[in-house]
C-alpha positions as CSV (number, residue, x, y, z in Angstrom):
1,X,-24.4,-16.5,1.1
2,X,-24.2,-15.6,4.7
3,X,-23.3,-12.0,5.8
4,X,-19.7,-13.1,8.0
5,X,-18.6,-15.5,4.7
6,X,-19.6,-12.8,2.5
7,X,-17.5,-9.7,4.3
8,X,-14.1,-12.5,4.7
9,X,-14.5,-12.8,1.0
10,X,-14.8,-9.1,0.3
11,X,-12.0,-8.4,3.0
12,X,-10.0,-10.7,0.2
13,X,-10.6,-8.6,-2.4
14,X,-9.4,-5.7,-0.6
15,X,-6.1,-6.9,0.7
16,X,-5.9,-7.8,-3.7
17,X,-6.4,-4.7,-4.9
18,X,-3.8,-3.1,-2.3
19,X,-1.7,-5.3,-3.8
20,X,-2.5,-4.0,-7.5
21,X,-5.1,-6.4,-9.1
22,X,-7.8,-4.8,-10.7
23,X,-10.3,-6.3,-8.1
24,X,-13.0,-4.4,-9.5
25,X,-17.0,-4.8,-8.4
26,X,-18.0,-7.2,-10.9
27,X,-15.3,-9.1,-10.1
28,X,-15.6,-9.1,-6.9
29,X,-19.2,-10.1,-7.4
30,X,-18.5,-13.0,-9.3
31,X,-16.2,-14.0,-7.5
32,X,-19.0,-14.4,-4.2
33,X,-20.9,-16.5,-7.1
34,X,-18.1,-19.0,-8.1
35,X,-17.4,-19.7,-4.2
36,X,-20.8,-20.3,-3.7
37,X,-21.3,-22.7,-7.1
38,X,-17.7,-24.2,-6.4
39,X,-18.7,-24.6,-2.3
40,X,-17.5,-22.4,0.1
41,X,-17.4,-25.1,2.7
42,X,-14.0,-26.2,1.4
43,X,-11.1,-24.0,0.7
44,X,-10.0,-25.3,-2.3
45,X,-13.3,-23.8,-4.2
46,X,-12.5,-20.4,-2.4
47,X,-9.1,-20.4,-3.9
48,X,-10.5,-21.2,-7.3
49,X,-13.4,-19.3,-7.1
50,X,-11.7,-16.6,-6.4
51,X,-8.9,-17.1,-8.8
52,X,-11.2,-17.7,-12.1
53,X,-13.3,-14.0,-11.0
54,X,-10.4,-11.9,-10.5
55,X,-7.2,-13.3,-12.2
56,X,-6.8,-11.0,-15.3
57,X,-3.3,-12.4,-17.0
58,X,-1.0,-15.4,-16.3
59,X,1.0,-12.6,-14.0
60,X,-1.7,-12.1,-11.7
61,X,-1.4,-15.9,-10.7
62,X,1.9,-15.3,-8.3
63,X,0.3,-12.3,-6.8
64,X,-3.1,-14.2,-6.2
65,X,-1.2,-17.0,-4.4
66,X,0.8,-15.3,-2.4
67,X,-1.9,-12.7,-1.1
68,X,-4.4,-16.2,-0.3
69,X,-1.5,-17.9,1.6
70,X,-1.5,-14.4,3.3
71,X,-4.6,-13.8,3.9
72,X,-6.0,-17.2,4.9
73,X,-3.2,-18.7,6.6
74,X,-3.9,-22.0,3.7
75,X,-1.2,-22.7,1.2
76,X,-3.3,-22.8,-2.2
77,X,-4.5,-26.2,-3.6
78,X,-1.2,-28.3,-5.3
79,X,-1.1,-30.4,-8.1
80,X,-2.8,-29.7,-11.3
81,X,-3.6,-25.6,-11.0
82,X,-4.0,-25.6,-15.0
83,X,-7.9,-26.2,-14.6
84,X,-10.4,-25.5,-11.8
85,X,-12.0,-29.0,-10.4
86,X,-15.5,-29.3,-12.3
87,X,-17.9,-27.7,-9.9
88,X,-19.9,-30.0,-7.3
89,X,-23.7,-30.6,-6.9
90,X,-23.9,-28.7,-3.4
91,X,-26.4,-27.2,-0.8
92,X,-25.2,-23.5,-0.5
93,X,-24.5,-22.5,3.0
94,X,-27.9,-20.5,1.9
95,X,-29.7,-23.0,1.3
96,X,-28.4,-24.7,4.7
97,X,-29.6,-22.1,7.0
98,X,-33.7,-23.4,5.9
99,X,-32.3,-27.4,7.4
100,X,-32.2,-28.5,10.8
101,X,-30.0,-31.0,12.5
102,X,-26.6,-31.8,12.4
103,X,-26.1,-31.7,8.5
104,X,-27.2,-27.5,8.8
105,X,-24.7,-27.5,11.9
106,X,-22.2,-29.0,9.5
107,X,-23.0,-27.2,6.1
108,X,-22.8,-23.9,8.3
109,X,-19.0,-24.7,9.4
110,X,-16.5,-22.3,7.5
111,X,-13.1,-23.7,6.4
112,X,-9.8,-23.3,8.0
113,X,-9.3,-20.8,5.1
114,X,-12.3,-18.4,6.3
115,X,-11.5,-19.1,9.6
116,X,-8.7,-15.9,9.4
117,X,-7.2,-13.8,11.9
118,X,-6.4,-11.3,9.6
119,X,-9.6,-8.8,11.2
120,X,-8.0,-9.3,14.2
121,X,-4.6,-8.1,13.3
122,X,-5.7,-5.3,10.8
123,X,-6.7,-3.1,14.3
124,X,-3.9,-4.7,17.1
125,X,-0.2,-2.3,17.5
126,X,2.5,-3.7,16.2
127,X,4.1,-3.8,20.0
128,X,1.3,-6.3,21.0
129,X,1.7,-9.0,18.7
130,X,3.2,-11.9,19.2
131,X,5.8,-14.0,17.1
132,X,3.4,-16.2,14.9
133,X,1.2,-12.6,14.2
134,X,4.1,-10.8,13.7
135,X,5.3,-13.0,11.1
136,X,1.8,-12.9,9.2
137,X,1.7,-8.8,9.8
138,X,5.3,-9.2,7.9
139,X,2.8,-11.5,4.7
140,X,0.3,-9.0,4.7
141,X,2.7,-5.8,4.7
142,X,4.6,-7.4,1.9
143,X,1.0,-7.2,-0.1
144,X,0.7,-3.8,0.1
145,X,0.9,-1.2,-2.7
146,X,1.9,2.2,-2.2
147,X,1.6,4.2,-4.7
148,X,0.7,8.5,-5.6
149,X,-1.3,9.0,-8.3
150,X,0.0,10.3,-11.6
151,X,0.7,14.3,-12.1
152,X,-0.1,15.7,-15.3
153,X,3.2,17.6,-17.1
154,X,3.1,20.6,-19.4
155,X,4.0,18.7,-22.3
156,X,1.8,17.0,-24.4
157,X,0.9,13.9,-26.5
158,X,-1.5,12.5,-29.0
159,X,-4.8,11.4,-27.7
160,X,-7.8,10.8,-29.1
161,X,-9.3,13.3,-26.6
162,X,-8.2,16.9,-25.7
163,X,-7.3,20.3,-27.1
164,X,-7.0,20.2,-31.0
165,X,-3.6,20.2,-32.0
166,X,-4.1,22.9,-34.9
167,X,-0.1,22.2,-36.0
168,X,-0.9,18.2,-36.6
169,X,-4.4,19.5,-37.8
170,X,-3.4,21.8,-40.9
171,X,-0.3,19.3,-41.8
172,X,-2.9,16.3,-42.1
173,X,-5.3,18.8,-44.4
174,X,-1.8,19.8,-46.9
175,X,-1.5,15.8,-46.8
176,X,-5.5,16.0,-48.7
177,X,-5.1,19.1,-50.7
178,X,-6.6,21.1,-48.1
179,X,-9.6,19.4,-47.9
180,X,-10.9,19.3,-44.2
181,X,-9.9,16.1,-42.4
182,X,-10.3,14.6,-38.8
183,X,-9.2,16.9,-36.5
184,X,-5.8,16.2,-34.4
185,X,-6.1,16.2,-30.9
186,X,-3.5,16.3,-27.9
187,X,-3.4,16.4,-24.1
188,X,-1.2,16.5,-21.5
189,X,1.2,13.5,-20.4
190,X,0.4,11.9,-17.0
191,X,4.1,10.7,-14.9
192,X,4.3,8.6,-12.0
193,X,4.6,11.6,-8.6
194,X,7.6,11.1,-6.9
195,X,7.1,9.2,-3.2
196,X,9.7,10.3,-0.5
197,X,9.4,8.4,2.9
198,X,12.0,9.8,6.2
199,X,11.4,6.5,8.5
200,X,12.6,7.4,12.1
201,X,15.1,5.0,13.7
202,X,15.9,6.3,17.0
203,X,14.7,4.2,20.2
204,X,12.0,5.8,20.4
205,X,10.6,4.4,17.6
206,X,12.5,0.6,17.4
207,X,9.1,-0.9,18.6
208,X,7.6,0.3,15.1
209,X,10.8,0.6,13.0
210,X,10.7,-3.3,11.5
211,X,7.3,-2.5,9.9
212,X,7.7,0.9,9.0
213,X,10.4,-0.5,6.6
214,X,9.0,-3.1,5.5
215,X,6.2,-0.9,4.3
216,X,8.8,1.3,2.4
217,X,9.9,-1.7,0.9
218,X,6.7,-2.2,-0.2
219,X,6.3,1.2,-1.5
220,X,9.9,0.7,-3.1
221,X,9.0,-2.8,-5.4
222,X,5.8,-1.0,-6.6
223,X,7.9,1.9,-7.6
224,X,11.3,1.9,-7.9
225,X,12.2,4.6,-10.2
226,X,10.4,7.0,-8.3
227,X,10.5,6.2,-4.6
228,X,13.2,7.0,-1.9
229,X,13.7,6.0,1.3
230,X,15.9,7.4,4.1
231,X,16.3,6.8,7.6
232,X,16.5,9.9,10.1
233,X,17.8,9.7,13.7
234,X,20.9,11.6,15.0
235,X,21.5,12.0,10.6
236,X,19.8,11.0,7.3
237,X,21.1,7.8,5.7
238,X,19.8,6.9,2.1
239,X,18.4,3.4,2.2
240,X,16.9,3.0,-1.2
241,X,19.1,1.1,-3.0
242,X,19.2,-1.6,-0.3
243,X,15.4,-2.0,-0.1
244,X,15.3,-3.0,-3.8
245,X,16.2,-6.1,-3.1
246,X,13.4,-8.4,-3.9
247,X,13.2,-10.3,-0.7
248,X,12.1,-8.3,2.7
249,X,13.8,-9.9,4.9
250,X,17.2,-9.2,2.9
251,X,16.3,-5.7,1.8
252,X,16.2,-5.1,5.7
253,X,19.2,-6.9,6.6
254,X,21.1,-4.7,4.3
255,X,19.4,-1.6,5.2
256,X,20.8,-2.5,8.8
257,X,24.1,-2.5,7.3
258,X,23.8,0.9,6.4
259,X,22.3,2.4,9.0
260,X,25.0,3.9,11.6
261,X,22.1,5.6,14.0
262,X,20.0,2.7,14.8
263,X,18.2,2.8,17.9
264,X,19.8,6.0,18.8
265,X,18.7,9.2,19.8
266,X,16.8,11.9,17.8
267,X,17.8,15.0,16.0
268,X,14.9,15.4,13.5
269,X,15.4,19.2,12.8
270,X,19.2,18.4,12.0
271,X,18.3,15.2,10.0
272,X,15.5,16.9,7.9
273,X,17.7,19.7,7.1
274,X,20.8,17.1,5.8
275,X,17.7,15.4,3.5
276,X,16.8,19.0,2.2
277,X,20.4,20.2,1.6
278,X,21.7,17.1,-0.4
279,X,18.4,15.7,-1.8
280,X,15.4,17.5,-1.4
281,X,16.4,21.1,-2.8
282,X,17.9,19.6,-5.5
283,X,14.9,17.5,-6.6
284,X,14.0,14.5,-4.6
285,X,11.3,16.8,-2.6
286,X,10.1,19.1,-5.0
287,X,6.6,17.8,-6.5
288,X,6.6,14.6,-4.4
289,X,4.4,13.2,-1.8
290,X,6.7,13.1,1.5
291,X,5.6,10.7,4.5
292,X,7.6,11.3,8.0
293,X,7.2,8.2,10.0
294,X,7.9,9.5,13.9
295,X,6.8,9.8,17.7
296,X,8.0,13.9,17.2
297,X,10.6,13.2,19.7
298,X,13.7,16.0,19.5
299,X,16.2,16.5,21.4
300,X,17.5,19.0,19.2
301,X,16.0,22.6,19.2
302,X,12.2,22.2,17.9
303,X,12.3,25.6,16.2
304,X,15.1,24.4,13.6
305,X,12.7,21.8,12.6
306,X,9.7,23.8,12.4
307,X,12.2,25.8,10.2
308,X,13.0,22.6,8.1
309,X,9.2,21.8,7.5
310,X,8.7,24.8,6.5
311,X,11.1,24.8,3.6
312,X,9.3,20.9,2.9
313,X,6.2,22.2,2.8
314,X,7.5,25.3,-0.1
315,X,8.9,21.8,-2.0
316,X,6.6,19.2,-1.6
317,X,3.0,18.4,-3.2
318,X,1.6,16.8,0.2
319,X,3.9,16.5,3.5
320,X,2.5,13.6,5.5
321,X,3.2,12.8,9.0
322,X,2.6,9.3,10.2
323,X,2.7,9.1,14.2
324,X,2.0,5.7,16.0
325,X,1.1,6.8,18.9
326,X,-1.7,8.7,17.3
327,X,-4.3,5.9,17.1
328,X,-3.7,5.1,21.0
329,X,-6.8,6.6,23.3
330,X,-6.0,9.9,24.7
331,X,-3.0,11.1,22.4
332,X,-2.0,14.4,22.3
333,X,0.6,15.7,19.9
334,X,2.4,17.4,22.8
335,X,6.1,16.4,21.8
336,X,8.2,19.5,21.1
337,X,9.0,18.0,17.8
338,X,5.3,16.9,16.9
339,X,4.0,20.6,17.8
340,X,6.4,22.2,16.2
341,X,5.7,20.1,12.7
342,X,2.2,19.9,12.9
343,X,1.1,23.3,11.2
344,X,3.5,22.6,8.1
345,X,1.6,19.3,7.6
346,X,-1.4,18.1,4.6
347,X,-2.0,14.8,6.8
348,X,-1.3,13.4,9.9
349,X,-2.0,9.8,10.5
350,X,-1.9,7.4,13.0
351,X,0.4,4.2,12.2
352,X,0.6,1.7,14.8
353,X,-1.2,-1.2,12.6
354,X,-2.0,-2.8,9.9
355,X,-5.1,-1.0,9.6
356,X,-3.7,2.4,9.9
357,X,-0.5,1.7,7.3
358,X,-3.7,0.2,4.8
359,X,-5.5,3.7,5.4
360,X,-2.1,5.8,4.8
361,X,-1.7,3.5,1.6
362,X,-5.0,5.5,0.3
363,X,-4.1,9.1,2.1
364,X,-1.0,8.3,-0.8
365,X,-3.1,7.2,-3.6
366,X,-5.5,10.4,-3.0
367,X,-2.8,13.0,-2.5
């Protein structure tokens, strides 16, 4: 299969497992063979080439749809989706490169559904985009899967691996009249980390804000029992309950609702230290992984937010600070606010695209 086909496919199976399908390698590499038996001159054996490799359960189905729709701007095939069509007698695009003429020419030609745009858009701000790319920025944010990796807990549980339980041990050898017996083993319980995100509202930031929360609404339908959303400005507003909604588009119509400090200015010392004294001391910051999405503009005094990170930092596993303008040529983090966060910090990230929110996606999942 040719080199540009093959790394559109693979760029498929990424944007799947960022949205939680187990695309693993061998998959992944069947699905590259199933394209190429079912013809990956039409998109209709990409869709089912790719389905019949990497769709695990009857649940993965919405999921795959949805992210191939996204992905290759192609609805998938209609009708009967029960059964894959029997799979043509077709020169590979392989094979095709060897011909000459205007059958090669035409053999080489890649369908409207590897024809994607979605390379393009993974590297272009957010700012620059126009409507159309903005609403398939708004697909491929909704795909994404935020999510920390589990923390282990003192307690502990049966498992068949692990420290030997010698209580569960000696009460299974009474049950045998003391004869020796399989030994009982334990280890500790794995729970999902807590995911805090503080998403900055002011105007500074209302270029970036619609995608910011639309990635916290991702971040909120992968996890809602443990993710929490607020908004920081001139205050802190909690916005999680209105971004479980299941929709986007009315999560953040109602987070609007809610939100008195839109577009306004910026207080960040003042607004971190509301979201430490009502939730953070008290639990929602303590163990968690804690992203700050903001330019680092204050117009407040930058020492009581240096202040404020500091006592984040004492709470929090990771504190993460995502700043758009840091993927732009020539950035400095100059801002009194930026500066006076940045030596409390685990991570600092750029965020102005797709492809940085898909890199802080795995900054969360290593952390």
């Amino acid at each position: 299969m040719p080199r540009d086909i093959t790394e559109v496919l693979l760029g498929f199976a990424r944007t799947l497992r960022y949205a939680g399908m187990d695309a693993t390698p061998e998959r992944v590499q069947a699905m590259l063979t199933a394209v190429d038996a079912l013809g990956v001159t039409d998109p209709s054996g990409v869709y089912w080439g790719g389905r019949l490799a990497l769709c695990a359960e009857p649940d993965d189905i919405a999921t795959y749809d949805a992210a191939f729709q996204g992905y290759f701007q192609d609805a998938p095939p209609t009708g009967d989706r029960s059964a894959p069509p029997p799979a043509r007698q077709v020169m590979t695009l392989a094979e095709a490169d060897t011909g000459s003429g205007e059958a090669g020419e035409a053999d080489r030609e890649l369908p409207h559904a590897v024809a994607s745009d979605v390379e393009l858009l993974r590297h272009r701000d957010v700012t620059a985009l126009t409507a159309v790319e903005r609403a398939e920025l708004r697909r491929l944010l909704a795909l994404l899967a935020p999510s920390p990796a589990p923390r282990l807990v003192r307690r502990q549980r049966r498992a068949p691996r692990g420290a030997v339980d010698p209580a569960r041990t000696v009460a299974r050898m009474l049950r045998h009249a003391g004869e020796p017996s399989r030994l009982a083993r334990r280890a500790r319980q794995r729970k999902p980390r807590r995911l805090v995100l503080l998403v900055d509202v002011s105007g500074s930031m209302a270029p970036y804000a619609d995608a910011l929360l639309r990635f916290a609404h991702a971040a909120v339908r992968r996890r809602p029992a443990t993710s929490e959303v607020f908004t920081i400005g001139t205050r802190m507003t909690r916005i999680t309950r209105a971004l479980r909604l299941r929709d986007p588009d009315a999560a953040l119509a109602a987070s609007s609702q809610v939100i008195p400090d839109w577009s306004g200015g910026t207080r960040l010392g003042e607004a971190v230290k509301a979201f430490l004294d009502r939730w953070g001391q008290r639990g929602a910051a303590r163990g968690a992984i804690v992203v700050v999405f903001s330019d680092g503009w204050e117009r407040g005094d930058p020492a009581l937010l240096a202040a404020q990170m500091r006592r984040l930092a004492r709470l929090a596993y990771r504190v993460v600070w995502v700043n758009p303008h840091k993927g732009k040529a020539g950035y400095a983090p100059l801002a009194g606010g930026m500066a006076a966060a940045l030596p409390y910090l685990d991570e600092f990230v750029a965020g102005h695209s797709f492809g940085a929110l898909e890199e802080l996606v795995r900054v969360i999942a290593r952390a």
